[in-house]
N, CA, C and O atoms as a DFTB+ gen file, in Angstrom:
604 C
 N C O
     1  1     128.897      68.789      56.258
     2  2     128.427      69.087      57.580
     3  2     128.594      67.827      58.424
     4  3     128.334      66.740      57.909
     5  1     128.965      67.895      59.547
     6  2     129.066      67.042      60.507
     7  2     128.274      66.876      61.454
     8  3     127.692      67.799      62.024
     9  1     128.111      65.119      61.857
    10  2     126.859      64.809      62.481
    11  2     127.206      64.602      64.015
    12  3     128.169      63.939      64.397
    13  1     126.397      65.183      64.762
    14  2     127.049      65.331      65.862
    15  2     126.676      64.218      66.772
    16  3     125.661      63.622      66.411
    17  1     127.208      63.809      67.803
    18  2     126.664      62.419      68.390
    19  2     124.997      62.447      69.139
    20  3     124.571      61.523      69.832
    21  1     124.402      63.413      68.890
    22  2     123.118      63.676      69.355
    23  2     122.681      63.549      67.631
    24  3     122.030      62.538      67.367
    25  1     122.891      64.195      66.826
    26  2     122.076      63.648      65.572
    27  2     122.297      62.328      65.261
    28  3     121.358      61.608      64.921
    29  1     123.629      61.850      65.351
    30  2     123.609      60.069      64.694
    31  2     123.098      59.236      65.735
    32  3     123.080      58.036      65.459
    33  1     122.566      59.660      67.164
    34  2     121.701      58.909      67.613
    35  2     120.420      58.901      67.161
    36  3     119.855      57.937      66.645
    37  1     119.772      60.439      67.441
    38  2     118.342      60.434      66.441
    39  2     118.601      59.453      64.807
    40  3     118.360      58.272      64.555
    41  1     118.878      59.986      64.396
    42  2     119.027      59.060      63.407
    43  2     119.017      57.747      63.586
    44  3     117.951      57.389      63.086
    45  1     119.677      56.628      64.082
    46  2     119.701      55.412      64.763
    47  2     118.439      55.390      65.633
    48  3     117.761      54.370      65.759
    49  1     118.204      56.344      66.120
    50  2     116.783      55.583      66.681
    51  2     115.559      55.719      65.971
    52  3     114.564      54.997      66.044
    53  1     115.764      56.801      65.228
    54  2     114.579      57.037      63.703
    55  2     114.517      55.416      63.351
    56  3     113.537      54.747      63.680
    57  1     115.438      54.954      62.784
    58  2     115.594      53.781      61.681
    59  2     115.779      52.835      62.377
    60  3     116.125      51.843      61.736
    61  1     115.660      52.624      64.001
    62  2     115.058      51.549      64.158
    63  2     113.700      50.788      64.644
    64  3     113.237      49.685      64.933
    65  1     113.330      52.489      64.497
    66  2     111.515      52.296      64.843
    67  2     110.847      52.507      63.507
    68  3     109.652      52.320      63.277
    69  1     111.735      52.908      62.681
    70  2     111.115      52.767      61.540
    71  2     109.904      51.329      60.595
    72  3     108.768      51.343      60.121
    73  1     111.005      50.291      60.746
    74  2     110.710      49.193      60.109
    75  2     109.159      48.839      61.269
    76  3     108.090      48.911      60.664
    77  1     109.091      48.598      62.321
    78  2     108.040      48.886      62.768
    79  2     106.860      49.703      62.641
    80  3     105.883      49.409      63.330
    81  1     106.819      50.539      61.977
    82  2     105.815      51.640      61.349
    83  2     105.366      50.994      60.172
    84  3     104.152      50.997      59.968
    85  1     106.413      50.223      59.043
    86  2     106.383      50.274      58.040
    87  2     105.721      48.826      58.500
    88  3     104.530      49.097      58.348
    89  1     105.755      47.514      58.948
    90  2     105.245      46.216      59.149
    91  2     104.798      46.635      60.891
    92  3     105.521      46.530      61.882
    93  1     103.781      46.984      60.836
    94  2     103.191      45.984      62.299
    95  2     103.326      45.268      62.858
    96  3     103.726      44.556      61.937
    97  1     103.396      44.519      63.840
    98  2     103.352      43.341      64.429
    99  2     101.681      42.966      64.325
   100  3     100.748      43.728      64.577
   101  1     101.632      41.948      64.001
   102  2     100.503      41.787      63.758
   103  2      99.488      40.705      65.156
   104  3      99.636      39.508      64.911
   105  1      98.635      40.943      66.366
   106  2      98.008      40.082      66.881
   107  2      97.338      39.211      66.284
   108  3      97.256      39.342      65.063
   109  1      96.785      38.282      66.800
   110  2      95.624      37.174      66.263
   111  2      94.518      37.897      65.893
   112  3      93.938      38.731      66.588
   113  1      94.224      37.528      64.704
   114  2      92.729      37.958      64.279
   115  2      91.881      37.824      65.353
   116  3      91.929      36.898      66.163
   117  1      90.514      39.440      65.373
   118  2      89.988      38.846      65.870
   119  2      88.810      39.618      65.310
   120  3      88.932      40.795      64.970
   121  1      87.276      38.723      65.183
   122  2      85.955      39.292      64.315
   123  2      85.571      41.020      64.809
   124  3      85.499      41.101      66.035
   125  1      85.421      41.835      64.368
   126  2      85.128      43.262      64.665
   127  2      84.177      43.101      65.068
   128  3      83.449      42.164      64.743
   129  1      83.770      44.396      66.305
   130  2      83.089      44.465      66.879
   131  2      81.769      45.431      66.111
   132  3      81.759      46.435      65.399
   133  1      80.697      44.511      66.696
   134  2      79.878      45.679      65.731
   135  2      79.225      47.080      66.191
   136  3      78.656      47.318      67.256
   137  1      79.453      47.919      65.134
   138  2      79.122      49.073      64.599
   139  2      78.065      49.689      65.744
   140  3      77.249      48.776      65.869
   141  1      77.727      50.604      66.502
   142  2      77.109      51.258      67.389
   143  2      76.284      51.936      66.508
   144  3      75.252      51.943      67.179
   145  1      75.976      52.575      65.363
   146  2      75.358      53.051      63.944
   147  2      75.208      51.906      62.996
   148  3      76.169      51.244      62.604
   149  1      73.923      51.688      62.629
   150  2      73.182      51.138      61.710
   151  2      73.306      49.490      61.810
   152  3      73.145      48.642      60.932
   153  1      73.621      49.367      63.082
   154  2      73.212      48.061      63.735
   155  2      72.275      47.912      64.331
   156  3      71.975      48.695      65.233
   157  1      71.280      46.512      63.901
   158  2      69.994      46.386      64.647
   159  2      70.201      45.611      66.175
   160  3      70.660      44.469      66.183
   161  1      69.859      46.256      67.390
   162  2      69.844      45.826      68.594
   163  2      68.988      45.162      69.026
   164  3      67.903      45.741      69.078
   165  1      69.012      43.762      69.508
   166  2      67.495      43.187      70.176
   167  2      68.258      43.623      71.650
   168  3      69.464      43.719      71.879
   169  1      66.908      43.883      72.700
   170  2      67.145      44.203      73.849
   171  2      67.003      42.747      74.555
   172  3      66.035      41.989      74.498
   173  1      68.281      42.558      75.261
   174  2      67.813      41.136      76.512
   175  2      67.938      41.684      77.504
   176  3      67.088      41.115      78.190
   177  1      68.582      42.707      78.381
   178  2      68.324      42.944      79.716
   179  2      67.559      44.007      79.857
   180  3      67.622      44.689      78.834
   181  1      66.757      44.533      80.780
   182  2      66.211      45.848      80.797
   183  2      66.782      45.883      82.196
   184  3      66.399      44.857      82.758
   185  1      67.653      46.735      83.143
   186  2      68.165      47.006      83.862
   187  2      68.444      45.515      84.564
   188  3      69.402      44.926      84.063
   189  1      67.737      44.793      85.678
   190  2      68.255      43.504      85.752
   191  2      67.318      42.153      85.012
   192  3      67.553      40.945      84.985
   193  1      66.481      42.755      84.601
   194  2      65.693      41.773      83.944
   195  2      65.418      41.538      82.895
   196  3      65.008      42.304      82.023
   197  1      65.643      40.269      82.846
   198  2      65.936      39.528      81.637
   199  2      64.997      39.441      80.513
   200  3      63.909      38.935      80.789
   201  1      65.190      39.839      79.266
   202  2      63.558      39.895      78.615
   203  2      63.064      38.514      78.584
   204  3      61.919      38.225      78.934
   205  1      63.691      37.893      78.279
   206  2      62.968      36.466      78.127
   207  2      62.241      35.901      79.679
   208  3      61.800      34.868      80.182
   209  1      62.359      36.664      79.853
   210  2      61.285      36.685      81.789
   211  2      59.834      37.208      81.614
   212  3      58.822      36.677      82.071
   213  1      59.912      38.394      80.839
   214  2      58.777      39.378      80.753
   215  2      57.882      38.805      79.737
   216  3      58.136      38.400      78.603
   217  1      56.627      38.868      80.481
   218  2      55.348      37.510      79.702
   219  2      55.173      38.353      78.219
   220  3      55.818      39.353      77.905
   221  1      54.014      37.603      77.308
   222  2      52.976      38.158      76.164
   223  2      54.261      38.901      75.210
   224  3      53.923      40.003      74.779
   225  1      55.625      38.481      74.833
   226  2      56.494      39.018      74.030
   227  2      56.405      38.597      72.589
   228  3      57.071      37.625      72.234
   229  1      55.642      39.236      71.719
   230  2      55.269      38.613      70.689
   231  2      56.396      38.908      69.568
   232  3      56.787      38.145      68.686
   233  1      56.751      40.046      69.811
   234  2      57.581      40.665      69.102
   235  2      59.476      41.465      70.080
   236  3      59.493      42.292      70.991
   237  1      60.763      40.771      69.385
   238  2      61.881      41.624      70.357
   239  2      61.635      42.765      70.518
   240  3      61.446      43.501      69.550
   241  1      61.571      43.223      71.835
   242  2      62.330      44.881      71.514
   243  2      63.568      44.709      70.831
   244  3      64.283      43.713      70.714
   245  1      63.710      46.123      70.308
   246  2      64.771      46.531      69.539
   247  2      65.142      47.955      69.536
   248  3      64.409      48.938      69.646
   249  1      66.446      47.879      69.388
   250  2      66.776      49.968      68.840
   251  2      67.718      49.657      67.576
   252  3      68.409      48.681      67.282
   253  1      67.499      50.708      67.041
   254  2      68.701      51.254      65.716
   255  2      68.595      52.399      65.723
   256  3      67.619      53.057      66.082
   257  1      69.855      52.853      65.221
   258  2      70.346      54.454      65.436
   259  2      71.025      54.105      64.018
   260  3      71.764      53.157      63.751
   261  1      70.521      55.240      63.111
   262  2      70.861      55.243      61.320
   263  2      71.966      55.827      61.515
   264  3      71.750      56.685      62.371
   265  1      73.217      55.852      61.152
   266  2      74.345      57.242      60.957
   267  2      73.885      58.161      59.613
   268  3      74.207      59.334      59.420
   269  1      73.063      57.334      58.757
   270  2      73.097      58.390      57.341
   271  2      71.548      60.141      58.120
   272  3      71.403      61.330      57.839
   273  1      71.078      59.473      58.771
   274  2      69.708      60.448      59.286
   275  2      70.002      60.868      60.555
   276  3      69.498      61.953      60.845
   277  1      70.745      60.275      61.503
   278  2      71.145      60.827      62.935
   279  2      69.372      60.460      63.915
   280  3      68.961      61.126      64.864
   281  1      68.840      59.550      63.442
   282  2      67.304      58.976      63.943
   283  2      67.553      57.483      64.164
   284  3      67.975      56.625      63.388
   285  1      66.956      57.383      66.164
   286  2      66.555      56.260      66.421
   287  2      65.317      56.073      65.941
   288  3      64.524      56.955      65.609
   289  1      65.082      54.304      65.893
   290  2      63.620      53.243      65.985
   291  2      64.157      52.395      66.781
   292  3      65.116      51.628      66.689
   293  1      63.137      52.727      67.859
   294  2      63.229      51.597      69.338
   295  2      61.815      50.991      69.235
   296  3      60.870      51.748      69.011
   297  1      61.591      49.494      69.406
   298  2      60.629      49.331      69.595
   299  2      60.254      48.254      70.776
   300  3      61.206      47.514      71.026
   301  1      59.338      48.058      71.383
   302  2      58.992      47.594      72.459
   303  2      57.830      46.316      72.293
   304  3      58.194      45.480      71.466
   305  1      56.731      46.081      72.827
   306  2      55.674      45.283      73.349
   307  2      54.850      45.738      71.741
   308  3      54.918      45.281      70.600
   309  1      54.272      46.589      72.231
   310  2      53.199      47.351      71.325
   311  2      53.120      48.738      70.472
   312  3      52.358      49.090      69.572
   313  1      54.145      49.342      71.075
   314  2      54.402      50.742      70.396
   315  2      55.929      50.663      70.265
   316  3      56.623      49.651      70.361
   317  1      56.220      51.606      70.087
   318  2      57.463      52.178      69.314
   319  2      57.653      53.420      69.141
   320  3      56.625      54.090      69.040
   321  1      59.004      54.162      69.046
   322  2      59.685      55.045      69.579
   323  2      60.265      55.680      68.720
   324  3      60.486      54.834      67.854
   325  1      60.814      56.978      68.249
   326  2      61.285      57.742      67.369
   327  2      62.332      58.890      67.899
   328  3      62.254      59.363      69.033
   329  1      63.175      59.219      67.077
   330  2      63.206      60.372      67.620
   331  2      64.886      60.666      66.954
   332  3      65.169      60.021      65.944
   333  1      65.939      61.610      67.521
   334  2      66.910      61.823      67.503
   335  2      68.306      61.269      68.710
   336  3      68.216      60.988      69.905
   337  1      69.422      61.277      67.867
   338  2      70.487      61.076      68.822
   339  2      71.932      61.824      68.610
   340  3      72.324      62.333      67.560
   341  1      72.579      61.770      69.774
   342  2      73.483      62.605      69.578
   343  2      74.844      61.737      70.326
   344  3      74.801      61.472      71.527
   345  1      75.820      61.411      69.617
   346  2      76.795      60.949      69.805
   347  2      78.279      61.834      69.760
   348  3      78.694      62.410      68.754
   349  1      78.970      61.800      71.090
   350  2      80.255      62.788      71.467
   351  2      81.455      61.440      72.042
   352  3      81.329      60.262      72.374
   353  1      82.790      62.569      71.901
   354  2      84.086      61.890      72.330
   355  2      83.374      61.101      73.856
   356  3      82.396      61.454      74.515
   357  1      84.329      59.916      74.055
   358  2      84.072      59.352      75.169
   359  2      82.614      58.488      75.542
   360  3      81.902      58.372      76.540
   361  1      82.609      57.995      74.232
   362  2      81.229      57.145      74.132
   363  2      80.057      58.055      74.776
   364  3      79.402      57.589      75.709
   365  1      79.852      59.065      74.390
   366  2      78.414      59.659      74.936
   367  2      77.501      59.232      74.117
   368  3      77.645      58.844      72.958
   369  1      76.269      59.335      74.939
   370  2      75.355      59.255      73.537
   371  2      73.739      59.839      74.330
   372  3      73.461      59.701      75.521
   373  1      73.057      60.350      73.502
   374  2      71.984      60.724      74.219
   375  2      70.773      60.866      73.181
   376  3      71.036      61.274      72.049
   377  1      69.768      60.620      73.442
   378  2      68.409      60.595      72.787
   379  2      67.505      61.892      72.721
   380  3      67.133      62.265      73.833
   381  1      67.073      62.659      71.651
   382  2      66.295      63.476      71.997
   383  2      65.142      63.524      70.938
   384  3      64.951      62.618      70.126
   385  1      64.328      64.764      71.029
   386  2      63.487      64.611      70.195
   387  2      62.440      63.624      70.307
   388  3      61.585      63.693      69.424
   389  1      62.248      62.409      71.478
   390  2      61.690      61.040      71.319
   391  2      60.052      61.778      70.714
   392  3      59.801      62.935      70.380
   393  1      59.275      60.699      70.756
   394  2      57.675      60.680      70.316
   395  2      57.991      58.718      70.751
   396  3      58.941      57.948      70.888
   397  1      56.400      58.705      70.821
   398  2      56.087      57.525      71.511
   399  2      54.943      57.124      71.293
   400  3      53.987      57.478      71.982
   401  1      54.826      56.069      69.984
   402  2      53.592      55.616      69.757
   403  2      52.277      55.321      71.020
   404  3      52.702      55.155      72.164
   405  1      51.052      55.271      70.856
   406  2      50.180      55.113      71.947
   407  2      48.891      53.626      71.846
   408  3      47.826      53.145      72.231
   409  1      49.912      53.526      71.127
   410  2      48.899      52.127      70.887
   411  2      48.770      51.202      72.657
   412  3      49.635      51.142      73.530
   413  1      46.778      50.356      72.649
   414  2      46.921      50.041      74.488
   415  2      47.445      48.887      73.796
   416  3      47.362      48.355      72.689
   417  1      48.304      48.642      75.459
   418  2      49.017      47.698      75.807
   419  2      48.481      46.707      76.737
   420  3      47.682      47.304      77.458
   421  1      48.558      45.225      77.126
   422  2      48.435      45.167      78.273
   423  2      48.933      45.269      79.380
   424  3      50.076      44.866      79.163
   425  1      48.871      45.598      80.719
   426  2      49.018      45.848      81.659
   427  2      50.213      45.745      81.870
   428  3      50.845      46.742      82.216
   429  1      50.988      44.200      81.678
   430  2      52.561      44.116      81.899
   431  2      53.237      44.613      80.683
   432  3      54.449      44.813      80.607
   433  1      52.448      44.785      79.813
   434  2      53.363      45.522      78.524
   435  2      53.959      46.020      78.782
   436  3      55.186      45.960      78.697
   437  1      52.863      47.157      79.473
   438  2      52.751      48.666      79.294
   439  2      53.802      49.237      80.126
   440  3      54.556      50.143      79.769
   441  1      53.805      48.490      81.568
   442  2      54.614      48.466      82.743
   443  2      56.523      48.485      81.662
   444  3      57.316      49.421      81.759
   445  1      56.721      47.451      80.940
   446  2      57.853      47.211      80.324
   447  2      58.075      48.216      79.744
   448  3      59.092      48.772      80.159
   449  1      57.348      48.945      78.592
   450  2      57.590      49.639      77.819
   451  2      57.872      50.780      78.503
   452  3      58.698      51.490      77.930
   453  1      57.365      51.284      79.776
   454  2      57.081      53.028      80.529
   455  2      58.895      52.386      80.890
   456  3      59.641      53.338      80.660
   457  1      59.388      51.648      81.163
   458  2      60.372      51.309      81.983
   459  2      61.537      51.100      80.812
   460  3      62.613      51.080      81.411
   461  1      61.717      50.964      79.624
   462  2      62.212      50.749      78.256
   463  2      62.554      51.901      78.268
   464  3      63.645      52.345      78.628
   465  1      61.409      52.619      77.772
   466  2      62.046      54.330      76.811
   467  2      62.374      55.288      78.244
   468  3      63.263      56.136      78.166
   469  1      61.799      55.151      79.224
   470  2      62.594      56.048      80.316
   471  2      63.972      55.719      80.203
   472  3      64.842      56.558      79.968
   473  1      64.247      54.095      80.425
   474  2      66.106      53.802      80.267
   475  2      66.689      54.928      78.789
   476  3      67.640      55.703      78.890
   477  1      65.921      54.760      77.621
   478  2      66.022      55.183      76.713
   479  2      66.712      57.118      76.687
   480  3      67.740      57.716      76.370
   481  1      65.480      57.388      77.187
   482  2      65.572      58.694      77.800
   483  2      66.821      59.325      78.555
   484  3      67.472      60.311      78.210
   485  1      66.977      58.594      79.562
   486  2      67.854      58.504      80.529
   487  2      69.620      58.161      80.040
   488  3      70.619      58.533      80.655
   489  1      69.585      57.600      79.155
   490  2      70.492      57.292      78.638
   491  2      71.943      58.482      78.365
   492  3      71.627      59.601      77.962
   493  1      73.232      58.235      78.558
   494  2      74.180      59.462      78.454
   495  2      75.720      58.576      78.139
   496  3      76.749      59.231      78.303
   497  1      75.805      57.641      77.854
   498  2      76.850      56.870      77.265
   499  2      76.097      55.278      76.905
   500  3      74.990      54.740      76.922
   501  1      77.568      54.970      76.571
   502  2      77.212      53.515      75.953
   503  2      78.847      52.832      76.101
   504  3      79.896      53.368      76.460
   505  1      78.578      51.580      75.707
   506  2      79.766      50.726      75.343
   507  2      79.307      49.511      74.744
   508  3      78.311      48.891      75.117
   509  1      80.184      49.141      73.654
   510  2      79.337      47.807      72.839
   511  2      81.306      47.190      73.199
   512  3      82.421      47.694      73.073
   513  1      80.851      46.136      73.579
   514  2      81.867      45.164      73.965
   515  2      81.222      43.122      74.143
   516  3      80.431      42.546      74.889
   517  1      82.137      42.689      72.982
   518  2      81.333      41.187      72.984
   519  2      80.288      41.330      72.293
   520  3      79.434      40.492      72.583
   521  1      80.024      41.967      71.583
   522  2      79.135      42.287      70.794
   523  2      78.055      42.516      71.577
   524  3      77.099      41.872      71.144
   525  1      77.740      43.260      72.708
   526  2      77.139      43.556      73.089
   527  2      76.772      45.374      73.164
   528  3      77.591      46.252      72.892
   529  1      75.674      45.544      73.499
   530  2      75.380      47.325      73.590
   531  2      74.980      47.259      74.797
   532  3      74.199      46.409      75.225
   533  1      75.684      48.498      75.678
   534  2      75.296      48.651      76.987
   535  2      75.105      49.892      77.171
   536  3      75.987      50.685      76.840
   537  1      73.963      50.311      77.714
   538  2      73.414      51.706      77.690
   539  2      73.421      52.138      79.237
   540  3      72.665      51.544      80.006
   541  1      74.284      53.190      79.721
   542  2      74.346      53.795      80.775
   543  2      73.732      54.967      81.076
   544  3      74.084      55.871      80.318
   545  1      72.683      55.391      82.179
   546  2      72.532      56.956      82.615
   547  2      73.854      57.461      83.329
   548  3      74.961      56.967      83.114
   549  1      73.575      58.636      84.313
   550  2      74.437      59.567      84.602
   551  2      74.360      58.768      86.257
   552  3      75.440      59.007      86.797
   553  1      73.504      57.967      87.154
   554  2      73.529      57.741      87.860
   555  2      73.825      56.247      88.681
   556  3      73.619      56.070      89.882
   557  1      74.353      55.240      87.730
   558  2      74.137      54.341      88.458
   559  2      75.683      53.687      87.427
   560  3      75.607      53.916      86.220
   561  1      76.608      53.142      87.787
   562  2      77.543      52.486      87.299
   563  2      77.065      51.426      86.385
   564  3      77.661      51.386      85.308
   565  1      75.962      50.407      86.603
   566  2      75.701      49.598      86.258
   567  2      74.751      49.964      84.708
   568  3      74.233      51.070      84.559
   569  1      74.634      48.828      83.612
   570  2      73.905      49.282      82.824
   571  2      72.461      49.933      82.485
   572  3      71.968      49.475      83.517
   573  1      71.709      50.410      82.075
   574  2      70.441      50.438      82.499
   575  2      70.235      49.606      81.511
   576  3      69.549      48.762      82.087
   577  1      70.342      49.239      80.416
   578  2      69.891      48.055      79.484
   579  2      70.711      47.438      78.436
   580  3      71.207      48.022      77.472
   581  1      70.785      46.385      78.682
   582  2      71.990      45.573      77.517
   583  2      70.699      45.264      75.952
   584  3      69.472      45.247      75.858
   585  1      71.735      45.089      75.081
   586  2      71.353      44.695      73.927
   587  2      72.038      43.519      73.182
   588  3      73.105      43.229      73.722
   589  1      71.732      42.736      72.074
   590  2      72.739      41.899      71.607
   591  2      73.087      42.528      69.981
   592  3      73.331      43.716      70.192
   593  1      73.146      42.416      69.315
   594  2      72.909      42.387      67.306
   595  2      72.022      41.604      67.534
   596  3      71.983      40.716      68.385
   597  1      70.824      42.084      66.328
   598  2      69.641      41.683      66.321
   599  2      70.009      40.430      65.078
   600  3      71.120      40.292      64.566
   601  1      68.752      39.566      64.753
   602  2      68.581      38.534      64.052
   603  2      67.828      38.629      63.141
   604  3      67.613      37.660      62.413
């Protein structure tokens, strides 16, 4: 059978994208970014403010989202947070199910924390870039709360 000049081109261009498939080009290493599941988050921004601003912080806030249970633990000032999440194409992500410990707070805690799990709540994507976690609602471009990897 004879190869016609449209097959011995396919062919020629098969085998020269081939060796490329087979070796990569390889970029500069660079450390992976971490894991959006079963990474511990300390919170430093809460929309523009900085936690290390917000007085009586005895303890980081924090979130983790398990992949083996599909359950956040967020925790704040004095209480702490539970509940479910749901992760879709296009970095979605959304919280449900919450419960919300009731332990009193003081006054500016309390203020932090009502302002924490609402972001929490509110929440409908994400992006972890720089090793960072950035939690977006549906209304405002900007983050509603950054995170780092916890310590």
């Amino acid at each position: 059978m004879r190869l016609t000049f449209y097959s011995a081109a396919l062919c020629l261009l098969a085998a020269s994208l081939l060796p490329g498939c087979i070796h990569p080009v390889e970029d500069e290493p660079r450390p992976a970014e971490p894991l959006l599941l079963d990474t511990r988050w300390q919170l430093t921004i809460l929309g523009t403010t900085p936690v290390s601003e917000i007085p009586n912080f005895f303890a980081k806030p924090d979130l983790q989202l398990s992949a083996g249970t599909g359950r956040l633990a967020a925790h704040a000032y004095c209480n702490g947070m539970g509940g479910t999440f749901i992760t879709a194409a296009g970095n979605q992500l959304s919280f449900d199910q919450l419960t919300v410990t009731l332990a009193t707070c003081e006054d500016d805690a309390t203020g932090f924390e009502n302002r924490y799990f609402t972001a929490l709540r509110a929440t409908r994507r994400y992006v972890v870039l720089d090793s960072t976690l950035r939690l977006f609602d549906d209304t405002n471009p900007e983050p509603v709360a950054y995170f780092r990897v916890g310590r």
